[in-house]
Backbone as CSV, one residue per row, in Angstrom:
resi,resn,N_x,N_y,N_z,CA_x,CA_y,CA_z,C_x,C_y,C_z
1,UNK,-6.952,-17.114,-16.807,-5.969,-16.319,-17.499,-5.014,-15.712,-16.485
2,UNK,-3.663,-15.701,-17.128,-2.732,-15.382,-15.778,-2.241,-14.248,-16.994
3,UNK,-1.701,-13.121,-15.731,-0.494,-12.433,-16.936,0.364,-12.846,-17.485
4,UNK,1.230,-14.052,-17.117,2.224,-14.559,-18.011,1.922,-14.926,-19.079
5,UNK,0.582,-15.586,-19.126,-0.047,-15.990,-20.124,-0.535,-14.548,-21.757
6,UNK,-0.815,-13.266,-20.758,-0.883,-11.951,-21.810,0.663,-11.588,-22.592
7,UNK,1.807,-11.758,-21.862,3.441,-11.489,-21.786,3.728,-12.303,-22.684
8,UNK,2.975,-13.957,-22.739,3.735,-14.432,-23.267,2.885,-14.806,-24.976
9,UNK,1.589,-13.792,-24.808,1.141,-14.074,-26.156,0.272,-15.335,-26.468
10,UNK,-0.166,-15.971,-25.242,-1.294,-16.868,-25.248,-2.382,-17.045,-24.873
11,UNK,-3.044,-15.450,-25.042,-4.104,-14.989,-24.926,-4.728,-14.075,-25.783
12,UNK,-5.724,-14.599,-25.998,-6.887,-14.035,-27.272,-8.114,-13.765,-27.085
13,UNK,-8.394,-13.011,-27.698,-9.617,-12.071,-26.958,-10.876,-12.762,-26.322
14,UNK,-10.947,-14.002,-27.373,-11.930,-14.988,-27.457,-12.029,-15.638,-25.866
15,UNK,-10.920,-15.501,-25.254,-10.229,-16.049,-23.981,-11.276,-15.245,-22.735
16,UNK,-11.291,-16.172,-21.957,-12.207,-14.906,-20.629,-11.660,-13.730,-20.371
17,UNK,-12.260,-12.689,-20.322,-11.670,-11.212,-19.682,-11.316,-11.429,-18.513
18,UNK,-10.404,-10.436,-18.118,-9.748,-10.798,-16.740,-10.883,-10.222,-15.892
19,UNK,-10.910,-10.823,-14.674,-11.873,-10.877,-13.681,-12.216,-8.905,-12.768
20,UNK,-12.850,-8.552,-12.367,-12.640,-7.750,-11.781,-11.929,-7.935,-10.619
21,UNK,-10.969,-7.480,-9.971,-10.279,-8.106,-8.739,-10.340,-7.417,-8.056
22,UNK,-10.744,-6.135,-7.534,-10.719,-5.411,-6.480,-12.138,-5.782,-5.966
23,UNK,-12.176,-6.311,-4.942,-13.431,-6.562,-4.063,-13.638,-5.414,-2.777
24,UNK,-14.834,-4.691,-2.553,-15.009,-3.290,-1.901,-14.281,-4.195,-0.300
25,UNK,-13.563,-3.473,0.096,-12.827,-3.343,1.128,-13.231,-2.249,2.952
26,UNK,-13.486,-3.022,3.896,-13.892,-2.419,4.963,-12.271,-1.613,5.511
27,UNK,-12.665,-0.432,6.289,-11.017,-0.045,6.747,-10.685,-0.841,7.733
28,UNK,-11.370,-1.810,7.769,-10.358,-2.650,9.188,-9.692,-3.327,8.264
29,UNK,-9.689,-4.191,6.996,-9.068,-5.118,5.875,-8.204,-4.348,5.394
30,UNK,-8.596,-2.679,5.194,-7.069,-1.830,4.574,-6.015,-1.349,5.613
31,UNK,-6.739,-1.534,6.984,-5.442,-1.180,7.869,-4.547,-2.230,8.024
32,UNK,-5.686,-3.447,8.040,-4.997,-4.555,8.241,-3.945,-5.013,7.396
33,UNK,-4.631,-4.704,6.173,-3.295,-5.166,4.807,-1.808,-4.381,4.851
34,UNK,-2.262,-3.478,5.646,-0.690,-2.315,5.346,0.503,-3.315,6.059
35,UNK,0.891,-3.849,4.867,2.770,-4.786,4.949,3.623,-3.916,5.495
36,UNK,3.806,-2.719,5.356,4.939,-2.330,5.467,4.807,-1.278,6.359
37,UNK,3.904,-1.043,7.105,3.137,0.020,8.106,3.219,0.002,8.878
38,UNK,3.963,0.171,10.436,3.895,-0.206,11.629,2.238,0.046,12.305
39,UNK,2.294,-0.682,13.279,0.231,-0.293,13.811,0.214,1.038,13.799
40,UNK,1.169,1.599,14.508,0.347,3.000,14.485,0.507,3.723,13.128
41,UNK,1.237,3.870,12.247,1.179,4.053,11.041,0.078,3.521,10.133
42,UNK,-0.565,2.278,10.160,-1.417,2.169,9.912,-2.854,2.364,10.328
43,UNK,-2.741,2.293,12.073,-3.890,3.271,12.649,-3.854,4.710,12.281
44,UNK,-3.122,5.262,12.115,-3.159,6.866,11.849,-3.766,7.434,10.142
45,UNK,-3.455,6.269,9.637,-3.769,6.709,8.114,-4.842,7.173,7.568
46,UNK,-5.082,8.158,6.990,-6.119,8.380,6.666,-6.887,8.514,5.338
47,UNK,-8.117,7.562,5.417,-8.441,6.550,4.651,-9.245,7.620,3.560
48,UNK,-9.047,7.193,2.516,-10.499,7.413,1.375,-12.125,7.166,1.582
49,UNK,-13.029,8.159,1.323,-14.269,8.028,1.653,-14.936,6.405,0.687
50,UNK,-14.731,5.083,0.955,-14.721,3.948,0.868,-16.422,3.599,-0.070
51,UNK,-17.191,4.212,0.382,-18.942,4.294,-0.106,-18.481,5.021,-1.184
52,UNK,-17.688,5.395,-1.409,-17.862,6.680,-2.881,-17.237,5.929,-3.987
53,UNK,-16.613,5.115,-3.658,-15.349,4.546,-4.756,-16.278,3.341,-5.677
54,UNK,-15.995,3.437,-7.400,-16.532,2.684,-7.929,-15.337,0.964,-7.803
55,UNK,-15.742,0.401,-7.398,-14.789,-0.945,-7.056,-14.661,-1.585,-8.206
56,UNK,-15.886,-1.757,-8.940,-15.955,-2.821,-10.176,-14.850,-2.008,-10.928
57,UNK,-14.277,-0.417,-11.001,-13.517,-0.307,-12.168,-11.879,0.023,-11.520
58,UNK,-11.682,-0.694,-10.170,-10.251,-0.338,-9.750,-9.627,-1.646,-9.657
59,UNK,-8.327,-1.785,-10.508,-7.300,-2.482,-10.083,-6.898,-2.633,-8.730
60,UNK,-6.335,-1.736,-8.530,-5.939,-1.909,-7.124,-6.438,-0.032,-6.466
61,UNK,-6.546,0.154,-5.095,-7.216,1.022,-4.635,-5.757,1.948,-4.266
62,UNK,-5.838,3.393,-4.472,-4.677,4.213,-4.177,-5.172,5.166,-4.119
63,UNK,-4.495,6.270,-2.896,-4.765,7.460,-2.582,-3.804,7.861,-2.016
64,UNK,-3.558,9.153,-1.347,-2.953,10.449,-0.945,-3.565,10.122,0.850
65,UNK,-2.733,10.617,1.677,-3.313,10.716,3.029,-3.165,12.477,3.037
66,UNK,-4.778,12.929,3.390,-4.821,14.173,3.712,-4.205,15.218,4.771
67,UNK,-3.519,14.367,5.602,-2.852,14.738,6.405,-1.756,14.178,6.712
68,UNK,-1.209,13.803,6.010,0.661,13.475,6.248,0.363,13.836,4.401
69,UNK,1.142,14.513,3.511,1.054,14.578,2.532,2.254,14.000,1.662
70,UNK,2.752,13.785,2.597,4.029,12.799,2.011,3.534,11.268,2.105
71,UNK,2.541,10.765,2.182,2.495,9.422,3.295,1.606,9.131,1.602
72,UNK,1.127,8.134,1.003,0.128,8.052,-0.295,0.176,6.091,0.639
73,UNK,-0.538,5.082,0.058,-1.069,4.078,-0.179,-1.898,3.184,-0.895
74,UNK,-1.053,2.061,-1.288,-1.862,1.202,-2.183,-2.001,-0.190,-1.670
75,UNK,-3.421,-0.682,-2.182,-3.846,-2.110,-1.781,-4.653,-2.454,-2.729
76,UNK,-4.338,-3.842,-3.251,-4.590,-4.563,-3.937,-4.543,-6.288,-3.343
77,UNK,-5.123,-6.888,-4.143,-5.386,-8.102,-3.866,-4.181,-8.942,-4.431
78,UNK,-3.109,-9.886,-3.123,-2.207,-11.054,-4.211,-2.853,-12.628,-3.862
79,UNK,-3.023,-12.895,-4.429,-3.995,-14.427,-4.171,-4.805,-14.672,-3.459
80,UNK,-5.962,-13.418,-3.828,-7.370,-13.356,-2.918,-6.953,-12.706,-1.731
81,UNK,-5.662,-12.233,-1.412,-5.946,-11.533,0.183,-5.480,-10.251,-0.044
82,UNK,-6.693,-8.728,0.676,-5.652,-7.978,0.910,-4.516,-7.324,0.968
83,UNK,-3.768,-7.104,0.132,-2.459,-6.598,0.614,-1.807,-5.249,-0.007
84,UNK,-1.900,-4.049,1.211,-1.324,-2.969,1.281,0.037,-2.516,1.382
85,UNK,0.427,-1.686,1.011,2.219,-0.605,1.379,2.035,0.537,1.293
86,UNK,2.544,0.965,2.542,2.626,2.813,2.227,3.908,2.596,1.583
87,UNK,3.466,4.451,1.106,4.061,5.001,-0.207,4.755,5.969,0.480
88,UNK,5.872,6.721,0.438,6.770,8.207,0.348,6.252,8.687,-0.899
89,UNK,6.262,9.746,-0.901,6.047,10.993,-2.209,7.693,11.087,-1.740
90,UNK,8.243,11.510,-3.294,9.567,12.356,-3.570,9.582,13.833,-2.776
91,UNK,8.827,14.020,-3.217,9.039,15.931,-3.303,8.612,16.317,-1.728
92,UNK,9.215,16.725,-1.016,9.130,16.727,0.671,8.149,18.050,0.679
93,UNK,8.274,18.975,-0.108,7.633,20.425,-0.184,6.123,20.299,-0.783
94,UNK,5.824,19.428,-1.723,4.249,19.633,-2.486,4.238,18.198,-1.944
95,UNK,4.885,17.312,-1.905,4.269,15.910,-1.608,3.929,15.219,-3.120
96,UNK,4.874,15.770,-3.901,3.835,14.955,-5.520,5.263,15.766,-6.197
97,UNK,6.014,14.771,-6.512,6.855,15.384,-7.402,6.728,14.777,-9.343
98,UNK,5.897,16.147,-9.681,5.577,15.117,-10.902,6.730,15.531,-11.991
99,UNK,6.649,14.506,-12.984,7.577,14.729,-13.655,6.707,13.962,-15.164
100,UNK,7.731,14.108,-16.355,7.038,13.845,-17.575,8.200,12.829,-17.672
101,UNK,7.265,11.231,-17.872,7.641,9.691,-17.643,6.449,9.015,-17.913
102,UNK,7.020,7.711,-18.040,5.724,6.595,-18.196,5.833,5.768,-16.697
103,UNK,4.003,5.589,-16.334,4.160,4.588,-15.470,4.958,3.344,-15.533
104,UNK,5.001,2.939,-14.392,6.008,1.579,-14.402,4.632,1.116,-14.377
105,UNK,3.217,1.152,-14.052,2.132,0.117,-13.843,1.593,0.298,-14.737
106,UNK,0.714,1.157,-15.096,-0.120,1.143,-17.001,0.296,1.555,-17.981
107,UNK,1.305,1.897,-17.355,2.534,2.110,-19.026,1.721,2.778,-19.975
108,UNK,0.974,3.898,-19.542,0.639,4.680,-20.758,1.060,5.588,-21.238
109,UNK,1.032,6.060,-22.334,1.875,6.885,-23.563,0.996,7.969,-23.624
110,UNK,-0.199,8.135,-23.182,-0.979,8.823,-23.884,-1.004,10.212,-22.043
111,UNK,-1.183,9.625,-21.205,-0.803,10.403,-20.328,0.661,10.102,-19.226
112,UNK,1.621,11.542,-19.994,2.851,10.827,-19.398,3.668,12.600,-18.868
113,UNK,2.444,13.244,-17.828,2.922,14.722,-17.121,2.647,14.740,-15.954
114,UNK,1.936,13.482,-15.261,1.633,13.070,-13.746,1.911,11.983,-13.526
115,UNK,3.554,11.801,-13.406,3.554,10.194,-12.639,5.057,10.969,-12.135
116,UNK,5.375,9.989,-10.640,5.935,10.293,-9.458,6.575,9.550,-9.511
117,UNK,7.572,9.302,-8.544,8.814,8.624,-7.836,7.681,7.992,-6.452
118,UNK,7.387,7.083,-6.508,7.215,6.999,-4.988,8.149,5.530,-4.441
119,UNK,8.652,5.791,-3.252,9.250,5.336,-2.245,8.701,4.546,-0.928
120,UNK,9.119,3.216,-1.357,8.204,2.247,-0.399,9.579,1.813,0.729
121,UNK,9.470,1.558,1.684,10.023,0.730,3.087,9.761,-0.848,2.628
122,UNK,10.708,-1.709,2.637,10.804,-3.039,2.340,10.560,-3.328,3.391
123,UNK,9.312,-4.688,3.613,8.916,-5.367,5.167,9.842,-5.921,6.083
124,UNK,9.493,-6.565,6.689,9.971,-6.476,7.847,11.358,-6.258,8.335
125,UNK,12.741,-6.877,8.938,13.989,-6.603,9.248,14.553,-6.038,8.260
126,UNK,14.141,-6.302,7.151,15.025,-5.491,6.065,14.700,-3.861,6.227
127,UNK,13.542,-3.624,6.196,12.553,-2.356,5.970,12.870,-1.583,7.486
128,UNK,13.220,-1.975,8.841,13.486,-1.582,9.497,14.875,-1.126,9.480
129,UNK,15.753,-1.603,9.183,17.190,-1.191,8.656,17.627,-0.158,7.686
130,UNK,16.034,-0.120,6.367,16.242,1.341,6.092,15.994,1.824,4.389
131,UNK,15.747,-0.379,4.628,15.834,-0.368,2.997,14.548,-0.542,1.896
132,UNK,14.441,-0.020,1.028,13.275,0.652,0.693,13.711,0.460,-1.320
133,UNK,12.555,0.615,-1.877,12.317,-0.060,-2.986,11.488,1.172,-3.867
134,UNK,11.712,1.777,-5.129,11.140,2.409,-5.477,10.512,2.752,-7.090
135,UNK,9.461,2.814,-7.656,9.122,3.039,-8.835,8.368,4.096,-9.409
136,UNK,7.801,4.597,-10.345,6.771,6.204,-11.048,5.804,5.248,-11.508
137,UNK,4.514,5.929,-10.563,3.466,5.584,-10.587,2.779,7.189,-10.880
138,UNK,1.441,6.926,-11.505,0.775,7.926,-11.721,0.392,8.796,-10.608
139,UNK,0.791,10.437,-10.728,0.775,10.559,-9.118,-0.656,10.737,-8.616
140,UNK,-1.847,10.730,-9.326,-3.080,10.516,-8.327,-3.615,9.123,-8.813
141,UNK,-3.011,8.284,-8.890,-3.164,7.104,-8.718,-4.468,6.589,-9.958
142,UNK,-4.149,7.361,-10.935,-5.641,6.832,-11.772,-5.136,5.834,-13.371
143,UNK,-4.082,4.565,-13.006,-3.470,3.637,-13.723,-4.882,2.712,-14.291
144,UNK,-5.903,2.279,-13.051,-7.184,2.033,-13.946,-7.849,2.383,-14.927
145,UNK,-7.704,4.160,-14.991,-8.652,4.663,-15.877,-8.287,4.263,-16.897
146,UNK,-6.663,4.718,-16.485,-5.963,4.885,-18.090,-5.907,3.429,-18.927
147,UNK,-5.627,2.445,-18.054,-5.481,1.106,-19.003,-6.867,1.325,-20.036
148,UNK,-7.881,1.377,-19.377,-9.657,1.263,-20.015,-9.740,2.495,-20.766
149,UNK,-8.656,3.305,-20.910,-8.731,4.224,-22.022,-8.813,3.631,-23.882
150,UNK,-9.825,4.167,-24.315,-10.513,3.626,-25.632,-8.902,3.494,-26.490
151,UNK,-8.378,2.651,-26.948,-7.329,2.591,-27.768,-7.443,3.512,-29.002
152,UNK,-6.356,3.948,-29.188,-6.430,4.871,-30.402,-6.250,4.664,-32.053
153,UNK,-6.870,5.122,-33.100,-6.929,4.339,-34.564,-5.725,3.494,-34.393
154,UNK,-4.421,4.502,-34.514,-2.850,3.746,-34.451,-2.807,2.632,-34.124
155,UNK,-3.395,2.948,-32.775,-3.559,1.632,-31.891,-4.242,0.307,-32.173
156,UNK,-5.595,0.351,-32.777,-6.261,-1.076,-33.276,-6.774,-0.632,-34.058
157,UNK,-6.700,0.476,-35.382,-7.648,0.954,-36.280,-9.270,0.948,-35.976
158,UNK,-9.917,0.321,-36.577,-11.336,0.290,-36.820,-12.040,-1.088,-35.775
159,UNK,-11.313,-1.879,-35.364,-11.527,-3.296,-35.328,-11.684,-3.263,-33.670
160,UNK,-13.233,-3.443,-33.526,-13.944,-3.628,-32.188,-12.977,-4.690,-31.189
161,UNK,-12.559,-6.025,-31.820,-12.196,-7.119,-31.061,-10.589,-6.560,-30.756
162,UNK,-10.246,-5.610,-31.538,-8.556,-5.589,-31.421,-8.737,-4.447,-30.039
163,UNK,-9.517,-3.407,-30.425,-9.470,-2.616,-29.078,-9.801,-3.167,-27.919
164,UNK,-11.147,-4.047,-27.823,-11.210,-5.041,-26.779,-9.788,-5.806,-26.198
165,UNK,-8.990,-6.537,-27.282,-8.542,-7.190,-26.853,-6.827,-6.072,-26.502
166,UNK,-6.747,-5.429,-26.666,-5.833,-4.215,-26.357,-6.058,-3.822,-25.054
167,UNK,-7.515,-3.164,-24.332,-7.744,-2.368,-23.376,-7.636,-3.715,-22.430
168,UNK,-8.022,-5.551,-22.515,-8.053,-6.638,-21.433,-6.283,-6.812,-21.586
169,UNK,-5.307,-6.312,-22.428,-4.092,-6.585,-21.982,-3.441,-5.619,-21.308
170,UNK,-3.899,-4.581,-21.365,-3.713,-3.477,-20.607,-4.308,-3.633,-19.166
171,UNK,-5.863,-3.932,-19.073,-5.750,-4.516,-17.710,-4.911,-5.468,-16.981
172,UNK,-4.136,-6.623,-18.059,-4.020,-7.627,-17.072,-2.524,-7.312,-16.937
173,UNK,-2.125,-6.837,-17.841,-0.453,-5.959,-17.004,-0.536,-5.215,-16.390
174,UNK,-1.398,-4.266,-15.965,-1.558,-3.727,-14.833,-1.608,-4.109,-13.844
175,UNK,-2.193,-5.145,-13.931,-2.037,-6.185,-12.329,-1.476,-6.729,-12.059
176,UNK,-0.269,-6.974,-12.781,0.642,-8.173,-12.947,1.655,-7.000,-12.155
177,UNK,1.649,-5.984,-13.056,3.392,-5.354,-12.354,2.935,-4.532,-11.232
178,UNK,1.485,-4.351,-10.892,1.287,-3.722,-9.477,1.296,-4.686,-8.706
179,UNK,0.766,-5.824,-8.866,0.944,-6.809,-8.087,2.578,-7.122,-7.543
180,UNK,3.413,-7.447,-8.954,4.985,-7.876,-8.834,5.826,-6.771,-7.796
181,UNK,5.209,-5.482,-7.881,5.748,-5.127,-7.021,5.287,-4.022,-5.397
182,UNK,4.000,-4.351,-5.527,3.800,-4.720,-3.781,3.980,-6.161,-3.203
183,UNK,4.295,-7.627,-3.987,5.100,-8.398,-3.907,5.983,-8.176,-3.292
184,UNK,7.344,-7.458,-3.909,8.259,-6.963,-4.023,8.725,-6.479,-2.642
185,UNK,8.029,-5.480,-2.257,7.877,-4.473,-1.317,8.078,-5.858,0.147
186,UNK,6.776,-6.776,0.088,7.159,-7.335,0.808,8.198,-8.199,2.011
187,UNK,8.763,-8.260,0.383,10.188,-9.497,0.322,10.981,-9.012,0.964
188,UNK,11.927,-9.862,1.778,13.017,-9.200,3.009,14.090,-9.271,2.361
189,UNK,15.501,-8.700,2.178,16.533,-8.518,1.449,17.514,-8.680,2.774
């Protein structure tokens, strides 16, 4: 099952669930993944306690650096490998400028009073020149939970297979447009 395949409506519940894709990650694989990180930017970062994190229920892995509070990061997997981007926070003063919006990644309706502006550096010659790519992501990064949030009556009434098949399209656009755009981030302009 691909996301184009959820987008384009040729997928049914009956269909395999999308896979878990975040595979637990050592910090040498998350320093390593950082695309858009110079070494020492990515040596300096400072990582999430890695043993604590449930893996089977994250899309892609995101956090806050405790000490640059402007600095946040995400990594996720694009065709089985690795691949990270630091983040800018908007707000130079709290580091989290939240605002009331929908994610650009789980697009949920139901929590829409914590999602951010964050500001990525485009890789390589481009990204050194200055140019940088940006979207509102949830600002503590919890787009997993929310996709696997129980759908509401409105949402699939009574009907076990419709919420099932609601909460696996919600996963698999989630991965599709976090994916499309740490993609994105990559790409040289």
């Amino acid at each position: 099952m691909h996301a184009h395949d959820v987008e384009a409506g040729r997928w049914h519940p009956n269909d395999r669930k999308p896979k878990t894709l975040m595979n637990s990650l050592t910090e040498k694989q998350i320093r390593a993944s950082l695309r858009n990180a110079s070494k020492r930017e990515a040596a300096q970062a400072t990582l999430p306690d890695l043993d604590a994190l449930d893996w089977a229920q994250l899309d892609y892995l995101g956090w806050h650096d405790r000490k640059a509070p402007l600095s946040s990061y995400v990594v996720l997997e694009l065709d089985g490998v690795p691949t990270g981007i630091l983040l800018r926070s908007s707000d130079a003063k709290t580091g989290r400028a939240r605002t009331k919006g929908v994610c650009a990644w789980c697009e949920d309706v139901v929590v829409t009073d914590d999602v951010s502006l964050y500001v990525a550096r485009r890789g390589g010659a481009s990204g050194r020149n200055g140019n940088t790519i940006g979207t509102l992501i949830c600002t503590e990064f919890g787009c997993s939970r929310n996709v696997r949030r129980r759908p509401t009556f409105t949402e699939a009434g009574n009907d076990p297979a419709m919420r099932e098949l609601i909460t696996d399209r919600r996963i698999a656009g989630l991965r599709e447009r976090a994916a499309r755009f740490v993609a994105e981030v990559g790409k040289t302009r």
